[in-house]
C-alpha positions in Angstrom: -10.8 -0.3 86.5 -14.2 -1.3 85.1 -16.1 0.7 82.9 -19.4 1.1 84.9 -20.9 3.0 81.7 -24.5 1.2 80.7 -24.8 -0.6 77.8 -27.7 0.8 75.2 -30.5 -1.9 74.9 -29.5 -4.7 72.4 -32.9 -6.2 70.7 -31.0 -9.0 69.2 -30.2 -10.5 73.1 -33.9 -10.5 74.0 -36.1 -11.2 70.7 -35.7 -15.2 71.3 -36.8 -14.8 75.0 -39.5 -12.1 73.8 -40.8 -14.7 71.5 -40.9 -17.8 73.0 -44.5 -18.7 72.7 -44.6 -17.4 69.1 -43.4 -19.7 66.7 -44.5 -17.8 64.0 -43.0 -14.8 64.5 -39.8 -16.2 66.0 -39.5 -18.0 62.8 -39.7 -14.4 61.2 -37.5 -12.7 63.1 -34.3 -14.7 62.9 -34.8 -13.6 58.9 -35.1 -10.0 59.8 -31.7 -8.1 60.3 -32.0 -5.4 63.2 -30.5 -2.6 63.6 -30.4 0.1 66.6 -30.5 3.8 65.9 -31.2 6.7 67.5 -32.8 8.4 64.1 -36.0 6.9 65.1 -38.1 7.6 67.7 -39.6 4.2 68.2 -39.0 1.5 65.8 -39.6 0.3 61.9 -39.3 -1.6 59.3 -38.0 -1.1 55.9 -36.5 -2.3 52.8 -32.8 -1.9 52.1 -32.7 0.0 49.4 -28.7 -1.4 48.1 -29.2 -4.8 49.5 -32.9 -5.5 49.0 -32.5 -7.0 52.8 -35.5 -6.1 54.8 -34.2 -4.4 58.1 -35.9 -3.3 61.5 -34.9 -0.4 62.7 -35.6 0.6 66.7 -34.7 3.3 69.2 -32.8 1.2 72.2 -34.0 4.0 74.1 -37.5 3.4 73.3 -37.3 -0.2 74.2 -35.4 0.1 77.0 -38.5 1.9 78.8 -41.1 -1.0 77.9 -42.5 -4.1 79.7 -41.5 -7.4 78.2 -44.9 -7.7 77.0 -44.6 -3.9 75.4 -41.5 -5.6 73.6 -42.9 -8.1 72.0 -45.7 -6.6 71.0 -43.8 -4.2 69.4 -41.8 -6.9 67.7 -45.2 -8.2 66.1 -46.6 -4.8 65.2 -42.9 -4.4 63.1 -43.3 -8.1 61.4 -47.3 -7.6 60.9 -46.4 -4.9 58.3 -44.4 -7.4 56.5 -46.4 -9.9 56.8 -49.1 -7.5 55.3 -47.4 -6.3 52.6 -47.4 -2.4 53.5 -43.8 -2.2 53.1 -43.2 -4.0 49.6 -46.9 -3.6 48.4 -50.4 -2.1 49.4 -49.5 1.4 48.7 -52.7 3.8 47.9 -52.9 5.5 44.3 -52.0 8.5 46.1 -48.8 6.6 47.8 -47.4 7.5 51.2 -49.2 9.1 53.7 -49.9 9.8 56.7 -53.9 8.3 56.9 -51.5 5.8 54.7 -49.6 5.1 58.1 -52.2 5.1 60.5 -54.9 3.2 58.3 -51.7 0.3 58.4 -51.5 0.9 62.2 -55.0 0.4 62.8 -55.6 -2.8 61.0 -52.5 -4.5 62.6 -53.2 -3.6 66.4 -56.9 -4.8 66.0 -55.0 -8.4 66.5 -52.6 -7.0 69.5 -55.0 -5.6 72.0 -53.4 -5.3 75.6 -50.1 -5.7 74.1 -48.5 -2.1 73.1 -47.3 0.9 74.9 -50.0 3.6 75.2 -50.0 6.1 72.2 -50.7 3.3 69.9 -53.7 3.7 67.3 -56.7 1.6 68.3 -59.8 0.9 66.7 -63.0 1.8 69.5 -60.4 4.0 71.4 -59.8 7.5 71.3 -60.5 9.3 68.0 -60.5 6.2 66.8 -63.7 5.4 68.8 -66.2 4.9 66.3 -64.5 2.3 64.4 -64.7 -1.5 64.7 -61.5 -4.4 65.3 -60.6 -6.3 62.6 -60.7 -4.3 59.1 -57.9 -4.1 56.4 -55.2 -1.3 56.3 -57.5 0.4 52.8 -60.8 0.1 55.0 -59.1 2.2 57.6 -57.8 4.2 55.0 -61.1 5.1 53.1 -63.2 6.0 56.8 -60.1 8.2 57.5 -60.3 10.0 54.2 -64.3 10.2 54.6 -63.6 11.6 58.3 -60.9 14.2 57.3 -63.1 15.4 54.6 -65.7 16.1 57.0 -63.8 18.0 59.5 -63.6 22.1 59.1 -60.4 23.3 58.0 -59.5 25.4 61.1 -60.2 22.7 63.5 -58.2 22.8 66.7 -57.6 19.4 66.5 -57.1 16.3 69.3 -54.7 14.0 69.4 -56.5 11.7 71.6 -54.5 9.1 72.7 -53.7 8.0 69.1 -51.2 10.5 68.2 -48.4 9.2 70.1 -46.3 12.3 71.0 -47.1 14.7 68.6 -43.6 16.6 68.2 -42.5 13.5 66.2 -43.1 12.2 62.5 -43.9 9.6 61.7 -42.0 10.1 58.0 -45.3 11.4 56.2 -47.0 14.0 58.5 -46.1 17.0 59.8 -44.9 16.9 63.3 -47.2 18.8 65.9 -50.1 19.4 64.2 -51.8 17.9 67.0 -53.5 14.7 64.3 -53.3 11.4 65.5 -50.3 9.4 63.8 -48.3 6.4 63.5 -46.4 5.5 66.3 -43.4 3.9 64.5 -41.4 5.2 61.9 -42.4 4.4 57.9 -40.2 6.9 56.6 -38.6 4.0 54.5 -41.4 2.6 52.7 -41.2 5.3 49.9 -37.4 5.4 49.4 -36.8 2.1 47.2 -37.5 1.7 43.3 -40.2 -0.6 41.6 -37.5 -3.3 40.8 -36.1 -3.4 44.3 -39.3 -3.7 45.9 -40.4 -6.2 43.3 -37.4 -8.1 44.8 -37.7 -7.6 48.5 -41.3 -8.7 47.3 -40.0 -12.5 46.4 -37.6 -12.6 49.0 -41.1 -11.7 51.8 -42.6 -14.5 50.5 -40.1 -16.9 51.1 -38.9 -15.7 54.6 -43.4 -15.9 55.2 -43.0 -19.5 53.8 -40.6 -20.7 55.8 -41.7 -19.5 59.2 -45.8 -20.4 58.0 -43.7 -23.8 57.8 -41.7 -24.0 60.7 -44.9 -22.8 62.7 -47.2 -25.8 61.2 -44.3 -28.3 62.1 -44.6 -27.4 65.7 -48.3 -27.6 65.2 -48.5 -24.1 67.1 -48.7 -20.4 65.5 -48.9 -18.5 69.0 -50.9 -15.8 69.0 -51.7 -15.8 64.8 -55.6 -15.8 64.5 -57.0 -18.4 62.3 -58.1 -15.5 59.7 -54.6 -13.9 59.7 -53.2 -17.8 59.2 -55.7 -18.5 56.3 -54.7 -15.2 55.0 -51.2 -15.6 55.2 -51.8 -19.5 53.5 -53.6 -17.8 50.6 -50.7 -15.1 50.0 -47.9 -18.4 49.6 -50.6 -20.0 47.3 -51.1 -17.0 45.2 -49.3 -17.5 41.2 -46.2 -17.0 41.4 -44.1 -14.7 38.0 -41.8 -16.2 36.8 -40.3 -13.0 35.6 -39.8 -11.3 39.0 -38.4 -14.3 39.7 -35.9 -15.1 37.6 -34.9 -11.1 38.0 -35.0 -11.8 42.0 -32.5 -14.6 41.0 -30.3 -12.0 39.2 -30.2 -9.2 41.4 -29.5 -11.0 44.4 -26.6 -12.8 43.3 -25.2 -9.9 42.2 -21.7 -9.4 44.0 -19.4 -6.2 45.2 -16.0 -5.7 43.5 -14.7 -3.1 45.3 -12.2 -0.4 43.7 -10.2 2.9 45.4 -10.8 6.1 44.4 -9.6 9.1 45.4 -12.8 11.1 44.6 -14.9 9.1 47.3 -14.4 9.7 50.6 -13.2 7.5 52.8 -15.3 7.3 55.7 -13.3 6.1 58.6 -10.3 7.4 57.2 -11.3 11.1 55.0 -8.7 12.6 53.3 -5.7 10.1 54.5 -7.3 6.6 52.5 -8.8 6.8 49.0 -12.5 5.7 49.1 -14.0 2.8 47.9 -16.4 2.6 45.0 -19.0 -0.6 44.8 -19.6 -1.8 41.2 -22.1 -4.5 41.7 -21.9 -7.1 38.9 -23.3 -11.1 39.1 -22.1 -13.8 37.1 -24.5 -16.4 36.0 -24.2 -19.3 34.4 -27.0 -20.5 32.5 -27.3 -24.3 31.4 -29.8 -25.3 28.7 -31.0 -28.5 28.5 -30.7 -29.7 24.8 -33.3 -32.5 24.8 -36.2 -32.7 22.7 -38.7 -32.5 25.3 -37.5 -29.2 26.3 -40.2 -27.0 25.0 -39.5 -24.4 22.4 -42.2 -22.0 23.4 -40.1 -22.3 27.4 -36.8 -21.7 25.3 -38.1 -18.4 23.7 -39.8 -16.9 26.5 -36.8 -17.5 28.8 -34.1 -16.0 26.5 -36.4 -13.0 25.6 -36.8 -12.2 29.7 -32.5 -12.5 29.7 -32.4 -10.1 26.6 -34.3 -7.6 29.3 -31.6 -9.0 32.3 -28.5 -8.6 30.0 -27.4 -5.1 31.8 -27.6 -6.3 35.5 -26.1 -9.5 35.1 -22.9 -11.3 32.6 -24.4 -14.5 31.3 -22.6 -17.7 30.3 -25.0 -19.8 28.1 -23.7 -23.7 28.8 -25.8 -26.0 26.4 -25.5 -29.7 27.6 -27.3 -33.1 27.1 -25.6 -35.9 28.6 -22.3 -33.7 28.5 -21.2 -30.1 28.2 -20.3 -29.1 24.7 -17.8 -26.6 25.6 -17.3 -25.5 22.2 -20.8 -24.0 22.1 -20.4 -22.2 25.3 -20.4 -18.2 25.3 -20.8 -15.3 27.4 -23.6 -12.7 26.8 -22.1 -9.6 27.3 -23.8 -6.8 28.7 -26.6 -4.9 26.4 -26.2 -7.6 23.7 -29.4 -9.4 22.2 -29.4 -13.6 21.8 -31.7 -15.7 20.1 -32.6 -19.2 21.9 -31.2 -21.9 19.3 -30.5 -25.6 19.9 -27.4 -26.8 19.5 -27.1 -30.2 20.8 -29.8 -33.5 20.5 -29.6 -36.2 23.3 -30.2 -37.8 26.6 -29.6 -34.7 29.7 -27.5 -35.5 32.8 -27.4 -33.1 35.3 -24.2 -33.7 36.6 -22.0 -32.3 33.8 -23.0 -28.8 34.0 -23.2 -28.9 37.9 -19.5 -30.1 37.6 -18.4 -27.4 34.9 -20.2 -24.1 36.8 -18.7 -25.7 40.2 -15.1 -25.0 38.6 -16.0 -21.9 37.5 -15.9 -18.6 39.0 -19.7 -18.5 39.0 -22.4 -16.2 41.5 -25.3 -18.3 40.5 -26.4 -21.4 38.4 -30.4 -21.4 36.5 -30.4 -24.3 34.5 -33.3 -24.8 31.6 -34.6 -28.2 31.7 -37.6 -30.9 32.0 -36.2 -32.2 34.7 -36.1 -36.0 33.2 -32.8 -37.2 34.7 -31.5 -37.9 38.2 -31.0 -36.0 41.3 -27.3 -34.3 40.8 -24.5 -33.5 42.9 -24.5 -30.4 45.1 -23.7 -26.9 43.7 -21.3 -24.6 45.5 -23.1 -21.5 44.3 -27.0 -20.9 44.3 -29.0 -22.9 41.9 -32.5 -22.7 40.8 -34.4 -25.1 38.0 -37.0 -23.3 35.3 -39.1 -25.8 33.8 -42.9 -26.2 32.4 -45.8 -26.5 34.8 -46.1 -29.4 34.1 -42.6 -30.7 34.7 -42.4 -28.5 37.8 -45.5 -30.7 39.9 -44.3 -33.5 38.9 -40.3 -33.4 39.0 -38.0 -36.7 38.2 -36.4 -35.6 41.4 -36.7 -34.4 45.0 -34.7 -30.9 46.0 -35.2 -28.0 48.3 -33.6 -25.8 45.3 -36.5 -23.5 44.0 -38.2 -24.9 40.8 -40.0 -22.4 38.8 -42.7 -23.1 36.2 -42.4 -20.9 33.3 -45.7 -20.0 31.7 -45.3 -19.1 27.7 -48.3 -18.0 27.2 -48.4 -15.1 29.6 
């Protein structure tokens, strides 16, 4: 007997098919985990808190009741706040709220007209009548500050066709007051600390990067505007730190060793199974290039940046030239504070260290270097190369590792 019982809408069946003739955003959305959950009304995107993974979160519900169109323009409304930074950056003095929310609304469906289910905020529509297409999230956000000010306290209210369905919230408003709102959830914008979003930050910026290039090799963006494409080219060109970088690097190698204890509860199993407790640890091998032309001011600034990564990560310092002098290795222990100090003088071959980390039981590999040798042979964990700016445009080698210039004088 067959189970005749429908099956709850599953996004991750339809997005490729929803976003066929965006190359852009298709790009985007294989890097964008999805989740279903009935918790929110409609759909959102958020930051991971644990992870640092961006997720989008949607009601199968909600989507099940749309038009294909509806869908995907739902799809882009989610991966236009990312794009846009209101999830990882963008945040008024005042932080979350809900003008916050709809401000962020209004600036992204300026460039989706004709695409959303009705309820959605729209500039020159409903109490949103007066104002133009095309603004940024804070213009939005300053006219709806100037207009709430102006409005008497005891107002009855309208929530025009803005609001959405005013019994819900949005994560920042109160429910049924009758003001317009949000139509999607941004309840988890707030929830993450400064370090974590400065990661989710890096890791945006690379997930942009690669679908800006994935939709300039098909010499097509879809629907993207020329303005949101210049905009989005001027975001990937902006300075890179090196800092968040290197602490991007560190966090996100970090791996879970998993442990019982009986004073966690076990979810699927309470009170029969001891629970599980997550210490998250990385192990990272560092490799410093010995050779002269490694610059002292680099050295310095990189070991003082570790001295501030010491309690998130367990370093092993591998100094090498054209070898690995294993007798100078060590591991920086948690909390501990190292000088940078050469220990070696010599020619620099990439290979050795690669070799020595690959037979190790190492999360990660940042080697130190000027890059003057040849290409070397693959790493089985990730690697990434800090250098000087100078070294870094003009590298002896070609890889699709990261480089990353570090400025000394900043």
């Amino acid at each position: 007997m067959t189970d005749s019982t429908p099956k709850p809408f599953d996004l991750n069946l339809h997005t490729a098919r929803l976003l066929m003739s965006e190359p852009f955003f298709a790009a985007l959305s294989r890097r964008i985990n999805k989740s279903s959950s009935s918790a929110v009304p409609t759909a959102g995107v958020k930051v991971d808190k644990d992870s640092g993974q961006f997720v989008m979160i949607y009601n199968p519900k909600f989507f099940e009741g749309l038009t294909d169109k509806e869908r995907a323009g739902v799809l882009k409304h989610e991966f236009y706040h990312l794009v846009f930074e209101h999830v990882t950056g963008r945040l008024p003095e005042e932080g979350m709220s809900r003008l916050w929310n709809v401000a962020t609304d209004l600036s992204i469906n300026s460039h989706l007209q004709g695409e959303l289910p009705d309820g959605c905020c729209m500039p020159g529509q409903g109490p949103f009548a007066d104002m133009p297409l095309g603004k940024s999230a804070e213009w939005y956000f300053a006219e709806l500050k100037k207009k709430q000010n102006d409005e008497p306290e005891d107002g009855d209210g309208d929530s025009g066709d803005g609001s959405g369905d005013p019994s819900e919230d949005s994560g920042s408003g109160q429910p049924g007051d009758g003001q317009p709102d949000s139509f999607d959830d941004h309840s988890g914008w707030g929830e993450v600390d400064q370090a974590t979003r400065d990661m989710a930050k890096e890791r945006l910026k690379e997930t942009v990067k690669k679908a800006a290039e994935e939709a300039a090799k098909s010499n097509s963006w879809g629907s993207v505007s020329g303005q949101v494409r210049r905009d989005i080219m001027e975001r990937l060109q902006s300075k890179v730190d090196w800092r968040k970088v290197l602490r991007y690097f560190v966090k996100t190698t970090q791996r879970a060793n998993k442990t019982s204890t009986v004073r966690r509860i076990n979810k699927r199993y309470p009170y029969i199974h001891a629970g599980k407790r997550v210490n998250r640890t990385a192990k990272i091998a560092i490799s410093i290039d010995q050779s002269g032309s490694v610059d002292d001011g680099m050295l310095t600034a990189f070991f003082s940046e570790l001295n501030k990564l010491a309690d998130l990560a367990e370093f092993t310092v591998i100094p090498f030239d054209t070898e690995v002098a294993e007798d100078k290795i060590y591991v920086w222990k948690k909390g501990q504070h190292k000088k940078a100090e050469r220990v070696l003088c010599g020619g620099t071959c990439f290979n050795a260290p690669t070799k020595y980390v690959n037979a190790g039981n190492f999360d990660g590999h940042i080697v130190l270097t000027d890059l003057c040798a040849p290409k070397p042979v693959a790493s089985k964990c990730q690697r990434m190369w800090m250098t000087t700016k100078e070294y870094a445009r003009r590298p002896y080698f070609q890889t699709n590792e990261r480089i990353i210039a570090i400025d000394s004088k900043v």
